[in-house]
DRENGU-635558 format. One record per residue (C-alpha): residue in three letters; x, y, z. Coordinates in Angstrom, 3 decimals. Each point is the difference from the previous one (the first is absolute). Example, Ala and Ser with C-alpha at 12.3 -4.5 7.8 and 13.67 -1.06 7.14 Angstrom:
REM DRENGU-635558
ala; 12.300; -4.500; 7.800
ser; 1.370; 3.440; -0.660
REM end
This chain:
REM DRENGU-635558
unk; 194.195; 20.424; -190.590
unk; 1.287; 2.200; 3.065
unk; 3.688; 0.385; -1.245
unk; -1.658; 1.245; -3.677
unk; -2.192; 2.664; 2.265
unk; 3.199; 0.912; 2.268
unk; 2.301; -0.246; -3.256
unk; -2.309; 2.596; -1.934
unk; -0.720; 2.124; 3.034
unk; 3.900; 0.459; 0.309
unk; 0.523; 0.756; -3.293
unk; -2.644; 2.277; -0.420
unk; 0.918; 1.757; 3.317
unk; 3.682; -0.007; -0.697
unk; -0.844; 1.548; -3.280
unk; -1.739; 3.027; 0.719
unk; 1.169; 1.865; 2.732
unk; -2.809; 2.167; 1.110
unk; -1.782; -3.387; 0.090
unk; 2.563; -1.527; 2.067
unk; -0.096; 3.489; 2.851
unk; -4.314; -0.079; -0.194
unk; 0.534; -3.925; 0.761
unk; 2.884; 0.149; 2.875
unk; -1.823; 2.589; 1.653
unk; -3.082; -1.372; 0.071
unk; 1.725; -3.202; 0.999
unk; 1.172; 2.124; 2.864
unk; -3.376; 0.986; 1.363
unk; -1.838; -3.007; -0.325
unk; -0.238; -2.368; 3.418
unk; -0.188; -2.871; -2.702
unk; 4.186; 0.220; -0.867
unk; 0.426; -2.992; 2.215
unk; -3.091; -2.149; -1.291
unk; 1.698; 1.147; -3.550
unk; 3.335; -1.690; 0.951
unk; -1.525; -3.226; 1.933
unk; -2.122; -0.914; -2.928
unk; 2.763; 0.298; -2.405
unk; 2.219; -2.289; 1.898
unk; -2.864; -2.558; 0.764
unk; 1.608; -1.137; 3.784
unk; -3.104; -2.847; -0.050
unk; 0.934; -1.365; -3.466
unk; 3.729; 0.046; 0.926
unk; -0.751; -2.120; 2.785
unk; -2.256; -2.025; -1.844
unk; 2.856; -1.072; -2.050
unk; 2.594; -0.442; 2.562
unk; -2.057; -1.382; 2.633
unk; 2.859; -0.188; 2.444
unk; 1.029; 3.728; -0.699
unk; -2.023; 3.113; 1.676
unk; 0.511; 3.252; -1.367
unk; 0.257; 3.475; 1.757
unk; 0.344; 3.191; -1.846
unk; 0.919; 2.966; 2.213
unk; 0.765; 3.775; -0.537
unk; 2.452; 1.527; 1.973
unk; 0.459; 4.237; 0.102
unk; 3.447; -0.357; 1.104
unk; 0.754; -1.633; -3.112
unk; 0.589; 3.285; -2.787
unk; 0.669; -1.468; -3.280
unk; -3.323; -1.047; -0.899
unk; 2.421; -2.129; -2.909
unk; 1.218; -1.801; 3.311
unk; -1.812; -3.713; 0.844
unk; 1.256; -2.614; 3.059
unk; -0.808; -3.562; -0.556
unk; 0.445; -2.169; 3.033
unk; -0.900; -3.629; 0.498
unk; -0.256; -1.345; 3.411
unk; -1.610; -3.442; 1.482
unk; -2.804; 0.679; 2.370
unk; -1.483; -3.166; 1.494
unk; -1.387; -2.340; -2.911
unk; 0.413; 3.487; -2.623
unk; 2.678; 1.775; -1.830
unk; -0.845; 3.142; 0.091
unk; 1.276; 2.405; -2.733
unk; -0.590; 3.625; 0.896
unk; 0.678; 2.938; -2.680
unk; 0.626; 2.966; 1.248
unk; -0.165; 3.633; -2.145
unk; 0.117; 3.367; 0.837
unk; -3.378; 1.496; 0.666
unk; 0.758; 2.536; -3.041
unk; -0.471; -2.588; -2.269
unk; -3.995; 0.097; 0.678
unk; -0.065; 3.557; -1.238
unk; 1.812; -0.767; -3.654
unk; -2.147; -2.029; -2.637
unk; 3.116; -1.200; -1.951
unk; 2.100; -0.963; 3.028
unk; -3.477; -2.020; 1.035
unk; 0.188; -1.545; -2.865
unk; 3.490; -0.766; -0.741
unk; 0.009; -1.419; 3.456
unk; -2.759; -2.554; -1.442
unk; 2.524; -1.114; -3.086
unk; 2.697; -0.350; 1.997
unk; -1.329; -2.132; 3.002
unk; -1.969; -1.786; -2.773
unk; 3.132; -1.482; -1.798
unk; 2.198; 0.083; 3.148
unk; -2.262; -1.958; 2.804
unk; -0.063; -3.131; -1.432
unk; 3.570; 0.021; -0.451
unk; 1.209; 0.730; 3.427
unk; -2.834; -2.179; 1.152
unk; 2.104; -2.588; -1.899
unk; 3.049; 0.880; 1.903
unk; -1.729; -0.340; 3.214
unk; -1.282; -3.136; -1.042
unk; 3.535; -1.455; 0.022
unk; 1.462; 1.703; 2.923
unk; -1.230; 0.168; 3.696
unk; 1.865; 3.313; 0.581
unk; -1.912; 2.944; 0.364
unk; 0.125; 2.419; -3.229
unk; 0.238; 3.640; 0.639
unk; 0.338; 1.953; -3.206
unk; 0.260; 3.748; -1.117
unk; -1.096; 1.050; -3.581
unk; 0.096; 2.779; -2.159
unk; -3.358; 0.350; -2.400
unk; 1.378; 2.477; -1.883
unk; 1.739; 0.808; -3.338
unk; 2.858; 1.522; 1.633
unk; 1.185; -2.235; 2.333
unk; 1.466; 0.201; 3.596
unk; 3.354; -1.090; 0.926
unk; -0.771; -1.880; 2.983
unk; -3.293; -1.751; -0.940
unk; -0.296; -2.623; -2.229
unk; -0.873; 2.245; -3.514
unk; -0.852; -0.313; -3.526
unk; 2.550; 2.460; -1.181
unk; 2.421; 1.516; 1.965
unk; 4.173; 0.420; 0.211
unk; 0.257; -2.858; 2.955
unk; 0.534; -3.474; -2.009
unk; -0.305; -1.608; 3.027
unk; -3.864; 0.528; 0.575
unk; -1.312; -0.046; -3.646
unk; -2.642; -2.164; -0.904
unk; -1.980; -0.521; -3.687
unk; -2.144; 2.911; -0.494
unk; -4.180; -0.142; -1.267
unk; 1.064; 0.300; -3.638
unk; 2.253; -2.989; 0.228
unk; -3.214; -2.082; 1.873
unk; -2.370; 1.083; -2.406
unk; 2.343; -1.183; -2.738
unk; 0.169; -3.436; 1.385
unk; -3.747; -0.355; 0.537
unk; -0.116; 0.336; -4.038
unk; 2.456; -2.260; -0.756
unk; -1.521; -2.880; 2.361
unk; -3.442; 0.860; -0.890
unk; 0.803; -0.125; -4.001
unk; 2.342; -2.859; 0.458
unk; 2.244; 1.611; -1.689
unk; 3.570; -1.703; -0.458
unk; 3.312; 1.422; -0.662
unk; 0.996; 0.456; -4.156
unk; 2.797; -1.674; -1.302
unk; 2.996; 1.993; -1.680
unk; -1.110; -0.402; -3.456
unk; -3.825; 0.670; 0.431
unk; 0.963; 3.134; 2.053
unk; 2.333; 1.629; -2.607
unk; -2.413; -0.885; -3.268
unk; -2.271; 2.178; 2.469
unk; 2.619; 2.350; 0.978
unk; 0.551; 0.462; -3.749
unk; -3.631; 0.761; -1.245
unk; -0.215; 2.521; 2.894
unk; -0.188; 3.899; -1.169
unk; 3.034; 1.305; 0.144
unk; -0.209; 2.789; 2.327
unk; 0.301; 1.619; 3.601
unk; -3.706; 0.181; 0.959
unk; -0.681; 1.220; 3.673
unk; -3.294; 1.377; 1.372
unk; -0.538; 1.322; 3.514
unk; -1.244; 3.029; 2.455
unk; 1.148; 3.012; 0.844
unk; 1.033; -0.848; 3.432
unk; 3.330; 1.030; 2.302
unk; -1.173; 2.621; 1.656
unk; -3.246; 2.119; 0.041
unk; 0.413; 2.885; -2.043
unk; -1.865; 3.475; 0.292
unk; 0.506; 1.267; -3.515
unk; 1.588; -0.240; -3.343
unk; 3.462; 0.950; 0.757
unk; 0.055; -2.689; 3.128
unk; -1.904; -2.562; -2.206
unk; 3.217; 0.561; -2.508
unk; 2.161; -0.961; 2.836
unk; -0.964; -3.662; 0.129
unk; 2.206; -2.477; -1.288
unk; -2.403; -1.962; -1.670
unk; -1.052; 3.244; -1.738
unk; 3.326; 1.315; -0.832
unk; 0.628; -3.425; -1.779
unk; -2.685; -0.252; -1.830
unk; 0.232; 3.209; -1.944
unk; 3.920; -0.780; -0.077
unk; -1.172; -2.894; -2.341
unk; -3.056; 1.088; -1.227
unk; 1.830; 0.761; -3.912
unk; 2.110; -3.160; -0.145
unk; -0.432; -2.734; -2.179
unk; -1.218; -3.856; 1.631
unk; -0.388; 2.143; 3.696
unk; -3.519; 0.435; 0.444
unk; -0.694; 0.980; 3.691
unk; -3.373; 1.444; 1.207
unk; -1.897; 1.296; 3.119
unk; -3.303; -2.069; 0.547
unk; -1.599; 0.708; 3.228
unk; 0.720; 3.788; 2.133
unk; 0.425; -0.077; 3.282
unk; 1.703; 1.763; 3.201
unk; -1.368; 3.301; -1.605
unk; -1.071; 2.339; 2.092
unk; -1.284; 2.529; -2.951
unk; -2.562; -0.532; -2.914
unk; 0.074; -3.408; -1.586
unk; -0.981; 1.118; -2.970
unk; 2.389; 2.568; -0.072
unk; 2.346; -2.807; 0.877
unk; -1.299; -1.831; -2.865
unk; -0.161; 2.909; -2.178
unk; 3.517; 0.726; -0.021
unk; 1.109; -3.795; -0.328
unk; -1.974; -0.460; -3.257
unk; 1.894; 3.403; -1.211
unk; 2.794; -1.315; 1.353
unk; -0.357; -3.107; -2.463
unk; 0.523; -2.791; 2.957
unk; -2.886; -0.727; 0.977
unk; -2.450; -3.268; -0.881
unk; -3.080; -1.964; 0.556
unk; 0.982; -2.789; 2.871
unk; 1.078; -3.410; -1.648
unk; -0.512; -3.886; 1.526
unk; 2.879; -1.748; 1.289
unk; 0.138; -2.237; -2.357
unk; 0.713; 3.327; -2.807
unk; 3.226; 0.216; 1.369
unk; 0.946; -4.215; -1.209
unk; -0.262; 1.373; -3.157
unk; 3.128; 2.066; 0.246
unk; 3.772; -1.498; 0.281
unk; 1.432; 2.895; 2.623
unk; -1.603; 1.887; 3.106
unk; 1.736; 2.395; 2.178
unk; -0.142; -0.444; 3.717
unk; -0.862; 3.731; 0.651
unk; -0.381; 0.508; 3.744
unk; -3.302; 2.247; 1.259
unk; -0.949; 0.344; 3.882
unk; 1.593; -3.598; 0.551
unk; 2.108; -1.741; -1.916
unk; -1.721; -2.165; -3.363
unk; -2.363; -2.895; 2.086
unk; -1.575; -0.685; -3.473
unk; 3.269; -0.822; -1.783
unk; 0.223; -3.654; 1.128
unk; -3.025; -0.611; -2.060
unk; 1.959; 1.895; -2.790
unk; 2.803; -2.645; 0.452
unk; -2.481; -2.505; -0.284
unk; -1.370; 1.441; -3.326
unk; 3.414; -0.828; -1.777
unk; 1.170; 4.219; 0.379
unk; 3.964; 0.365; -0.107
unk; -0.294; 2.783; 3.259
unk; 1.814; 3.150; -0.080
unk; 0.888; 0.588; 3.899
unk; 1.798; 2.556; 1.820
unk; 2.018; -0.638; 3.060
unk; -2.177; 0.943; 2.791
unk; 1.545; -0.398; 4.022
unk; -3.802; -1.174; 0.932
unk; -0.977; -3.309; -0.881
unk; -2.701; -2.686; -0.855
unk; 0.547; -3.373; 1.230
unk; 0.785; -1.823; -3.436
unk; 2.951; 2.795; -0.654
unk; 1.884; -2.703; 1.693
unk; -0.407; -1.980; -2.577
unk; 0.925; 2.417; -3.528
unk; 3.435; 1.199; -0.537
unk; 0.468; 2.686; -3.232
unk; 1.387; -1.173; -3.422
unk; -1.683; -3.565; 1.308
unk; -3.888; 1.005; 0.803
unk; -0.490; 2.849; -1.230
unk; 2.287; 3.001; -1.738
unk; 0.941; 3.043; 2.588
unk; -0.669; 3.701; -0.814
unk; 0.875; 2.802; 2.084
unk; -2.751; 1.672; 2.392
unk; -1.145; 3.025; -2.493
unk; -0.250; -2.781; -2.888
unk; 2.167; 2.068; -1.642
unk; 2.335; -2.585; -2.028
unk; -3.285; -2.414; -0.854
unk; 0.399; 0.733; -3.441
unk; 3.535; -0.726; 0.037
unk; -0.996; -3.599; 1.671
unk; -2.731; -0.367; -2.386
unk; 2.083; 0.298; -3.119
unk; 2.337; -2.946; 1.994
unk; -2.489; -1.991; 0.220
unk; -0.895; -0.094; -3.707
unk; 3.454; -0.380; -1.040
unk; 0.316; -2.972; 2.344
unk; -3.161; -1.609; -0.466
unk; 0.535; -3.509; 1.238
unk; 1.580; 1.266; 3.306
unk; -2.903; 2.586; 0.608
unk; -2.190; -3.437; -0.417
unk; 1.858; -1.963; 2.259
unk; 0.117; 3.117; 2.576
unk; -3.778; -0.164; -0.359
unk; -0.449; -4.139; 0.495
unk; 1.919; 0.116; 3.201
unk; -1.868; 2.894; 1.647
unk; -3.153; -2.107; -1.385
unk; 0.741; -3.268; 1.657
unk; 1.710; 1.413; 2.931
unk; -3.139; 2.006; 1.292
unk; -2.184; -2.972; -1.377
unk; 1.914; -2.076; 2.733
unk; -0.348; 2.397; 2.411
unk; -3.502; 0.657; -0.612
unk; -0.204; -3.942; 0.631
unk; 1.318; 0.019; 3.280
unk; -1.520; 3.044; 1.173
unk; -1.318; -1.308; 2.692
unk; 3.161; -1.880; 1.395
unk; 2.063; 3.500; -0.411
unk; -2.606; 1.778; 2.189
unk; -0.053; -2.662; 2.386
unk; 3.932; -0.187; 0.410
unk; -0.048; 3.759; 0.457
unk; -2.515; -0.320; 2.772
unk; 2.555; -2.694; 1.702
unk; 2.840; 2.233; 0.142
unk; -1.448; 3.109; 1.325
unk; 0.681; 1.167; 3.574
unk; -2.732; 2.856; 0.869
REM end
């Protein structure tokens, strides 16, 4: 019931940002930011569960990223202690509050498995953030070395082992493949950078590819949600709708219905397009220099069909695709099962990663 409150609250607040400034400066005022934190991370109930672990939380002002967390786990007397340590900023920002909460939530019993199995001490550094930091283990970033699975790939294997669902077979997958819609369908935010008008707005790659696309046949790619404005959203809104590419927001499962989706970077690179592999979607991906963890595992032409950065020869590797049919189904299949398998072992590749780091 808590992670459905925290969940909506950081939706909500992420999607309206004068909510999100009245909320982080009140949050800044109050003498109740550290009660706030301690009863989201439940120390008691963490115990409770690993009776022979004690947990610490501590804020530290020398620490400036308030993205930045230290995990240490040490043996004192009968205990292992495992102490977190953030930067004190992160008690005066309601979304790095709570995606300190998500992260800790998936991670901790994980590395508690790790220490489990080793009697060295564990000392790691990690990067919350979409955008990654070179030297901390990170959920995107340009440093191969210290990437591990990101949210979007966890919550995608919670689904799968909660629905027990198994991998398709060749056959069943392209009879489904083949009653798909045949069409590019994306959906997404305005986000990339915060905008103060029109003109800047226009700037925006997600933007300037929509209305790039917005007249050609099977390419139907929309704005949903507006964010990172700092003017009117309904003027925002307003212009989209004249604009002709903008739309109500559609379920995930919408997009299943579809045969192609375009990996179209915003703030981050695409988190959600795992699930979109999952869904059966032949991906459309540009070459980006930062990565996701499972890029490791896709090559082009074998997971998925390459198009430049701007998108700008997608039509060109549409048309391919529908002249080679049975290869664009077998480039789809193996992206399918690949990041099934990974989603499988998610647990084991963020567990290895967490073996090889050196802080």
């Amino acid at each position: 019931m808590l992670r459905k409150l925290l969940n909506y609250v950081k939706k909500e607040i992420k999607s309206n940002n004068f909510l999100k400034n009245i909320f982080n400066k009140l949050i800044k005022r109050t003498p109740l930011k550290r009660f706030l934190f301690f009863y989201i991370f439940k120390p008691n109930k963490f115990r409770r569960k690993y009776n022979e672990f004690k947990l610490d939380i501590v804020f530290k002002k020398e620490i400036q990223d308030p993205e930045h967390s230290r995990l240490t786990i040490e043996k004192k007397d009968s205990f292992k202690t495992v102490q977190i340590t953030f930067s004190k900023k992160v008690l005066d920002n309601a979304i790095a509050i709570l995606r300190a909460y998500h992260c800790f939530d998936i991670w901790l019993p994980l590395i508690i498995k790790v220490s489990k199995i080793s009697d060295q001490e564990i000392c790691l550094d990690f990067n919350m953030s979409d955008k990654g930091e070179k030297k901390f283990l990170s959920m995107e970033q340009e440093n191969r070395k210290n990437l591990i699975p990101d949210l979007y790939a966890f919550s995608a294997s919670s689904e799968i082992i909660k629905n027990k669902i198994i991998k398709q077979e060749f056959i069943d997958f392209k009879n489904i493949w083949l009653s798909k819609e045949n069409k590019i369908f994306w959906r997404g935010t305005t986000t990339g950078r915060y905008y103060r008008s029109i003109k800047e707005l226009n700037s925006t790659t997600r933007i300037i590819i929509c209305k790039s696309f917005k007249n050609v046949k099977n390419i139907d790619f929309k704005i949903t949600k507006i964010r990172q404005n700092l003017i009117s959203e309904i003027e925002v809104k307003k212009y989209l709708i004249a604009e002709d590419i903008f739309a109500e927001e559609v379920s995930e499962d919408k997009f299943a219905s579809y045969r192609y989706y375009p990996d179209i970077p915003g703030n981050s690179l695409g988190w959600g397009t795992i699930k979109k592999y999952l869904s059966g979607n032949l991906i459309f991906k540009t070459n980006n220099e930062k990565r996701l963890f499972y890029y490791q595992f896709l090559h082009p032409w074998v997971h998925y069909i390459p198009v430049k950065d701007d998108f700008s020869d997608l039509e060109e590797k549409f048309n391919w695709s529908q002249e080679n049919i049975d290869e664009t189904i077998n480039i789809a299949y193996r992206g399918y099962i690949t990041i099934f398998d990974y989603i499988k072992n998610i647990d084991k590749h963020f567990i290895n990663s967490l073996l090889k780091y050196r802080p």
